[in-house]
C-alpha positions as CSV (number, residue, x, y, z in Angstrom):
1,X,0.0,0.0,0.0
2,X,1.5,3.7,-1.3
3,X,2.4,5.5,1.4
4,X,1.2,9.0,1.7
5,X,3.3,12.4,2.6
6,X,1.9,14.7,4.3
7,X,3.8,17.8,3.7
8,X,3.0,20.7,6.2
9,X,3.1,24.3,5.2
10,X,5.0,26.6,7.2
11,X,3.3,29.5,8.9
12,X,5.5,32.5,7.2
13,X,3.9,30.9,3.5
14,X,0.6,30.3,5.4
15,X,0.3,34.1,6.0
16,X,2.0,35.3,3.0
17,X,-0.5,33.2,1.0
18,X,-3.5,34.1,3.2
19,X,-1.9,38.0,2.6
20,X,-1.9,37.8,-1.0
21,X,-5.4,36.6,-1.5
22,X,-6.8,38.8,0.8
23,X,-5.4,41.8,-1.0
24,X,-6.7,40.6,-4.4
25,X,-10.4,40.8,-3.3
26,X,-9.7,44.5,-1.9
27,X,-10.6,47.8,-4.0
28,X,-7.7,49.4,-3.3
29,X,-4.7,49.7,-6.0
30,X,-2.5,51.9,-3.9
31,X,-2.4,54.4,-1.4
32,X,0.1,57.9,-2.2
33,X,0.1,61.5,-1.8
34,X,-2.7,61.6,0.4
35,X,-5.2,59.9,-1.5
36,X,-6.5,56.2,-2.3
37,X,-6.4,55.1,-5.4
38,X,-8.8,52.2,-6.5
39,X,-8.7,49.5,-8.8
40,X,-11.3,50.8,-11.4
41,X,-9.3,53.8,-11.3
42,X,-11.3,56.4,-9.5
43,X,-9.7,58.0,-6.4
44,X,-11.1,58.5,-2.7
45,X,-9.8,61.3,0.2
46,X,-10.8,60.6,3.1
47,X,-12.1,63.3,6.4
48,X,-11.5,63.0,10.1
49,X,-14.5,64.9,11.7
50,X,-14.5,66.3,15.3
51,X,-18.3,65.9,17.0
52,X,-20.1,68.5,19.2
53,X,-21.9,67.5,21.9
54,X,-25.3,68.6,20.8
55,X,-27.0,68.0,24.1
56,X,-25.2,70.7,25.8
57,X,-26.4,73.9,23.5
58,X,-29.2,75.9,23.2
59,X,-32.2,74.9,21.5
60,X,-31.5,78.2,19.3
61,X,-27.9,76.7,18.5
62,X,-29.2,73.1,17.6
63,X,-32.0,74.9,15.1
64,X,-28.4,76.1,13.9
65,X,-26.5,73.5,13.6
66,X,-28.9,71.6,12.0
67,X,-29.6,74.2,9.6
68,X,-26.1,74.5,8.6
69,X,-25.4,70.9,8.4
70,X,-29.2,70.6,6.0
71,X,-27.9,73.3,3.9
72,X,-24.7,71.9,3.5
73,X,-26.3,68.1,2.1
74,X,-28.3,70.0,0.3
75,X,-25.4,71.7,-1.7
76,X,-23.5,68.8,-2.0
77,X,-23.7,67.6,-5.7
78,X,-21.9,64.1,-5.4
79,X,-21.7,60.9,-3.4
80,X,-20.2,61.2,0.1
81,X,-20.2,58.1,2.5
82,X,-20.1,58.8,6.4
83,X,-18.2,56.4,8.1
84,X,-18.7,55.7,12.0
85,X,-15.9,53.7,14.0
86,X,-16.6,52.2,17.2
87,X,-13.1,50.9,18.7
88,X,-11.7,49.9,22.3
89,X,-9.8,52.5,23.4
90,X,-6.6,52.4,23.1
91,X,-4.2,54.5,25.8
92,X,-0.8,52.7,25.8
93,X,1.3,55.8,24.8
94,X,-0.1,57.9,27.8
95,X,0.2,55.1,30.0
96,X,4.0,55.1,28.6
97,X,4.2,58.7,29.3
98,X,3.1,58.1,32.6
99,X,5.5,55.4,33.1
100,X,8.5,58.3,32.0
101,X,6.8,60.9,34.5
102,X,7.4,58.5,37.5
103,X,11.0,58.2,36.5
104,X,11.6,61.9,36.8
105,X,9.5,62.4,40.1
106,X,11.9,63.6,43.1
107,X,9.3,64.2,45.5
108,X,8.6,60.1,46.5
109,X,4.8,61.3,47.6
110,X,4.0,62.7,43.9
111,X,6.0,59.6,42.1
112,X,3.3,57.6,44.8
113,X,0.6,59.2,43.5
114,X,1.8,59.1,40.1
115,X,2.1,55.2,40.1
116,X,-1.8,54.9,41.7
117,X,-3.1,57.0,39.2
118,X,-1.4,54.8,36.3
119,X,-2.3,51.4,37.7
120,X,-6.1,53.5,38.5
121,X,-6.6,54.5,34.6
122,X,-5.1,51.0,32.9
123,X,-7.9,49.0,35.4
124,X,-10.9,51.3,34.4
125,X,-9.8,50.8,31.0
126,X,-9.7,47.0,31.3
127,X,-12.6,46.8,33.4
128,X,-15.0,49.0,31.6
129,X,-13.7,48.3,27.9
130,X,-14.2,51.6,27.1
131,X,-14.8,52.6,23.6
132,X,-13.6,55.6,21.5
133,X,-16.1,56.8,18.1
134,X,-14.0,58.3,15.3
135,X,-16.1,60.0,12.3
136,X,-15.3,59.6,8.5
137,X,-16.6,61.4,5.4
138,X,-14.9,59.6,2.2
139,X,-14.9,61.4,-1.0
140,X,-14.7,59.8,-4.3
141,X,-13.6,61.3,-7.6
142,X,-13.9,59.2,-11.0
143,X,-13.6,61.2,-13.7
144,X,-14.0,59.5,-17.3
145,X,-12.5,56.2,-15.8
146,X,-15.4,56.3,-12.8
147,X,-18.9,54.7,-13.8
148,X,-20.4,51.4,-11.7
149,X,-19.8,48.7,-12.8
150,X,-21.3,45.6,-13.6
151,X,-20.8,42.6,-11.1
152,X,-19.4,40.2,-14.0
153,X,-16.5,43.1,-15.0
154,X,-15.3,43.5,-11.3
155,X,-15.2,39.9,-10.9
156,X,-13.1,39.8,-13.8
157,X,-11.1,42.4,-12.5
158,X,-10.5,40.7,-9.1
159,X,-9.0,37.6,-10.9
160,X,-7.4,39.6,-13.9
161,X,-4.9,41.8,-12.5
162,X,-4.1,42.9,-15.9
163,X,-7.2,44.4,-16.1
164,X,-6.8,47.0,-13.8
165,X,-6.5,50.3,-14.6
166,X,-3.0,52.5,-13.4
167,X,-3.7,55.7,-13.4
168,X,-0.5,57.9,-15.5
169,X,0.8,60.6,-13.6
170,X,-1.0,63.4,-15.5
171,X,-4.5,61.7,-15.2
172,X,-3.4,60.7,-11.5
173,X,-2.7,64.8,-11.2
174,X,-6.0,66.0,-13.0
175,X,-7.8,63.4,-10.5
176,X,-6.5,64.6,-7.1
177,X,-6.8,68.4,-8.1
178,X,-10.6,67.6,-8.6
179,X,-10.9,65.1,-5.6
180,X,-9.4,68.1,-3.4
181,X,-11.7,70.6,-4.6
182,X,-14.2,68.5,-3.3
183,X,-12.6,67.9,-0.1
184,X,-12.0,71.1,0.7
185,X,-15.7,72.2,-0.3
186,X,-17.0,69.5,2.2
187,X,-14.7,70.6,4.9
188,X,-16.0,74.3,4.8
189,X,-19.7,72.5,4.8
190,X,-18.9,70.7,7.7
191,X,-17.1,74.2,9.4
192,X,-20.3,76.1,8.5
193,X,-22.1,73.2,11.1
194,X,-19.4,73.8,13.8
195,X,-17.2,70.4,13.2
196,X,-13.5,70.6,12.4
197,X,-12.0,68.3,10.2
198,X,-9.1,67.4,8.6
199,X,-7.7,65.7,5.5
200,X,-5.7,62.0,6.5
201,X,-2.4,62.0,4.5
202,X,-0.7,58.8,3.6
203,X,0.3,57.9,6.9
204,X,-3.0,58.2,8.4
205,X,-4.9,56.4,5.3
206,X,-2.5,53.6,5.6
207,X,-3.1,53.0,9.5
208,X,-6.5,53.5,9.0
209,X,-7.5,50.6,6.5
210,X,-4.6,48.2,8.2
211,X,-6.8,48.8,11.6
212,X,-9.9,47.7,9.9
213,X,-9.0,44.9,7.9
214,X,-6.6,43.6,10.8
215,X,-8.2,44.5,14.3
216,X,-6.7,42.2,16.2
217,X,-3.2,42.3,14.9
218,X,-3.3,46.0,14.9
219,X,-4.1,46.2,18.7
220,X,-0.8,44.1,19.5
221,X,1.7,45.2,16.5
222,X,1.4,48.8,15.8
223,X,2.3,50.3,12.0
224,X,5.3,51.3,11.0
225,X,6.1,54.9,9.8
226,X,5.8,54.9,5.6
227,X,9.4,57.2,5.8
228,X,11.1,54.4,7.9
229,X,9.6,51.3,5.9
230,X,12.4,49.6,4.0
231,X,11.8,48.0,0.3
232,X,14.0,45.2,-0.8
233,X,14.7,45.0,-4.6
């Protein structure tokens, strides 16, 4: 009787091969200058949003805050998508910064105090799993290479790499001069309402899709600065 061999896969090709087909069933191309680029070739920017505790005002500055913030959809003449994030919040830097304020107490009473309060915060935050909100607006821009498309095409696409568009440099250029007109005409919308916001470079974009697509690995292995990441030829 034939024997059979069993060959077992190691874990670095397990998760380079789990990695690779993960990323083909994605939307995103690339992410650079800012800006995500997308496989059909249409580009997204992406808004952090402050909130406002409406609770807290006036009923005459609600009626105007929601009057803004009406006026403002109502001017909008293209798709937006509002994102909401609920994550577990996350305070390992401050308790590091803690940790360096305790070394540079002389008085042993306020280093005591210092040490409580640490220990205090990490418990409540373990006990209570509090969680944090963060507030999204994403922006597309297509151009001539935008449209919906079919579900047979992008199926096509996700198995045909070579089917997917790359944007030239000019074109790539002409689409994130448009895409920030739009950003920056949301973001005075949202500033007519009372909200800040702000505009997530490459850094932030980056971070920002590996937290969602890997939650658990991003809570124990942090991302590396894009500057300080090394590519081997």
């Amino acid at each position: 009787m034939a024997k059979t061999k069993i060959v077992k896969q190691k874990p670095s090709e397990k998760i380079a091969h789990n990695a690779v087909s993960t990323q083909r069933f994605l939307d995103i191309l690339e992410i650079k200058d800012d800006i995500v680029v997308l496989k059909d070739g249409s580009v997204r920017g992406v808004v952090l949003v402050s909130s406002i505790n409406f609770d807290l005002k006036s009923e005459e500055e609600q009626n105007a805050v929601i009057s803004s913030y009406v006026q403002f959809l109502n001017s909008v003449d293209f798709p937006v998508q509002i994102v909401i994030q609920s994550r577990k919040l996350n305070i390992d830097r401050y308790l590091e910064k803690l940790k360096g304020l305790e070394k540079q107490q002389t008085n042993e009473l306020l280093r005591s105090q210092t040490v409580e309060y640490r220990q205090y915060i990490q418990e409540l935050v373990q006990i209570a799993d509090i969680m944090t909100k963060r507030f999204y607006v994403v922006i597309p821009y297509s151009g001539a290479a935008g449209g919906t498309k079919k579900f047979l095409p992008r199926l096509i696409d996700a198995f045909s790499p070579t089917n997917i568009i790359h944007l030239k440099q000019k074109k790539f250029d002409e689409f994130r001069a448009e895409l920030m007109k739009r950003v920056e005409f949301v973001m005075d919308g949202l500033g007519s309402a009372g909200l800040k916001s702000a505009i997530l470079d490459t850094q932030s974009l980056i971070e920002l899709y590996y937290n969602t697509y890997n939650p658990e690995t991003s809570s124990q292995e942090h991302m590396v600065e894009v500057g300080k990441i090394q590519v081997e030829p």
